[in-house]
N, C-alpha and C positions, 0 to 999 in steps of 0.2 A: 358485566364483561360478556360481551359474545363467543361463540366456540371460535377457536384459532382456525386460520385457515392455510393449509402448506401450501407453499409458492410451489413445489415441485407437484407434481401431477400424482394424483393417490398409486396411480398403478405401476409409478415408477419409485412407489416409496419403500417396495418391500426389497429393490436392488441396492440400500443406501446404508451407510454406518451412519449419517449426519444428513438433515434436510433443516431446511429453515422454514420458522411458520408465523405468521402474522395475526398479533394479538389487538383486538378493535377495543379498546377501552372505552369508558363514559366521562369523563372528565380530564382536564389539564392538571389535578391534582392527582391521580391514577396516573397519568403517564410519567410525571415527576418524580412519583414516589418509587417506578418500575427503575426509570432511567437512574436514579440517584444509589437503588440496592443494587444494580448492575445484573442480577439475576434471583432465578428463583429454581423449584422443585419443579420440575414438569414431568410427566412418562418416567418416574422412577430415576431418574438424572436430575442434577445443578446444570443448569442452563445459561447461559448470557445472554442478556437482553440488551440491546442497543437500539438505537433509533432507524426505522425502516429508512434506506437510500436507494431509491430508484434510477441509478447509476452504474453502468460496468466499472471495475477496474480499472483503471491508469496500466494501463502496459508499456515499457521501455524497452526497446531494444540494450542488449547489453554487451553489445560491439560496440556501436557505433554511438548509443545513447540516445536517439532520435525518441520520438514518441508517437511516428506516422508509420512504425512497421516494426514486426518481432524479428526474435535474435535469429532463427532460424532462413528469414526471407532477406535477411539484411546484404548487402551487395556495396558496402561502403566500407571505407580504410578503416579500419579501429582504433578508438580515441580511448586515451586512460581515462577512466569515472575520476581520480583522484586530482590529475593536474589538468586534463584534456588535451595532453601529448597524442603524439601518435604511433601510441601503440598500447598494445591490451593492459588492462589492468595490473596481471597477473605478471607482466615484468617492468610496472611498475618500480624500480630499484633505489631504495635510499641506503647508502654505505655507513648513517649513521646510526637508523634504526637496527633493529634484530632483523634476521630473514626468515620473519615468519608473516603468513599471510594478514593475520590481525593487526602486526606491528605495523609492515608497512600502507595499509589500509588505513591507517590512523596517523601515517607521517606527518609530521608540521614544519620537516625541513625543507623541502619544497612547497611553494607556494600551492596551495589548493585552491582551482579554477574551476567552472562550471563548463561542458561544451554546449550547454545550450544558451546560458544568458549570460557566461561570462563573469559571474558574481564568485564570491569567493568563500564558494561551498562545493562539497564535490558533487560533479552531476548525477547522482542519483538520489539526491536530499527530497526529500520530497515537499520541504518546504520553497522550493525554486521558486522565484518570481512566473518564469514562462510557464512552466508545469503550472500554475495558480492561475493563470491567466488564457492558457489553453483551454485546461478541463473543468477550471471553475472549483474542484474537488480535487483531494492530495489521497483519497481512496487507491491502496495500492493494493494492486491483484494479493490475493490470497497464496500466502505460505504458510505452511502446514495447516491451509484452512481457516487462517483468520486474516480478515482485510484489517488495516489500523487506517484510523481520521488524525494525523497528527493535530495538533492544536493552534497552530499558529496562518494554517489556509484552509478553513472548511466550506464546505458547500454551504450556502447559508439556508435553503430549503427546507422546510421540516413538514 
């Protein structure tokens, strides 16, 4: 195994709580074995290890749902992520569910649309057919610092 190498730049490392660093193994059985225990001990920390993706993020707008500009630049009517009506999420309103933001998030009394392909998943599933077909990857921007590869559209790259 060669010494890791941090993606962020040395001299921006003493500004960080978290950097990521890139470990060069000597075999497909070493990488197997890294990927399969999901992490290990490194600098005094349990680490996660996952497979290097040399891809940004998936970013969604979460007005309008678009994936050709963020929420902040967005300039378009707002579409519910849950039916793709038009209007925000958050008054999204099902009279049979509770009024709490989880319940109605997860309604099933109205039909659940996509605004982007139409399919009947809410549009920020990140299993979307167009999402899968755009960015090739379902990699979604980092919340609280962790990106997820759902399992069912991944980059096929390794």
């Amino acid at each position: 195994m060669e010494p890791p190498h941090w993606i962020t730049h040395l001299e921006m490392l003493h500004h960080k709580v978290h950097s990521s660093i890139i470990l060069t193994v000597s075999s497909q059985e070493e990488v197997d074995f890294l990927l399969n225990v999901g992490g290990a001990f490194m600098f005094g920390h349990y680490t996660t290890i996952k497979r290097y993706q040399d891809t940004k993020p998936v970013r969604q707008c979460m007005t309008c749902w678009s994936f050709d500009h963020l929420t902040a630049r967005c300039t378009s009517s707002p579409k519910c992520c849950t039916c793709a009506g038009p209007h925000k999420e958050d008054s999204h309103i099902c009279n049979k569910c509770p009024n709490t933001a989880k319940a109605q998030k997860g309604c099933t009394h109205i039909p659940i649309h996509c605004a982007n392909c139409n399919g009947d998943h809410p549009t920020d599933n990140v299993n979307c057919p167009m999402r899968c077909i755009t960015f090739g990857t379902t990699r979604t921007a980092p919340i609280g610092g962790r990106a997820t590869h759902p399992p069912n559209c991944r980059n096929t790259q390794t």
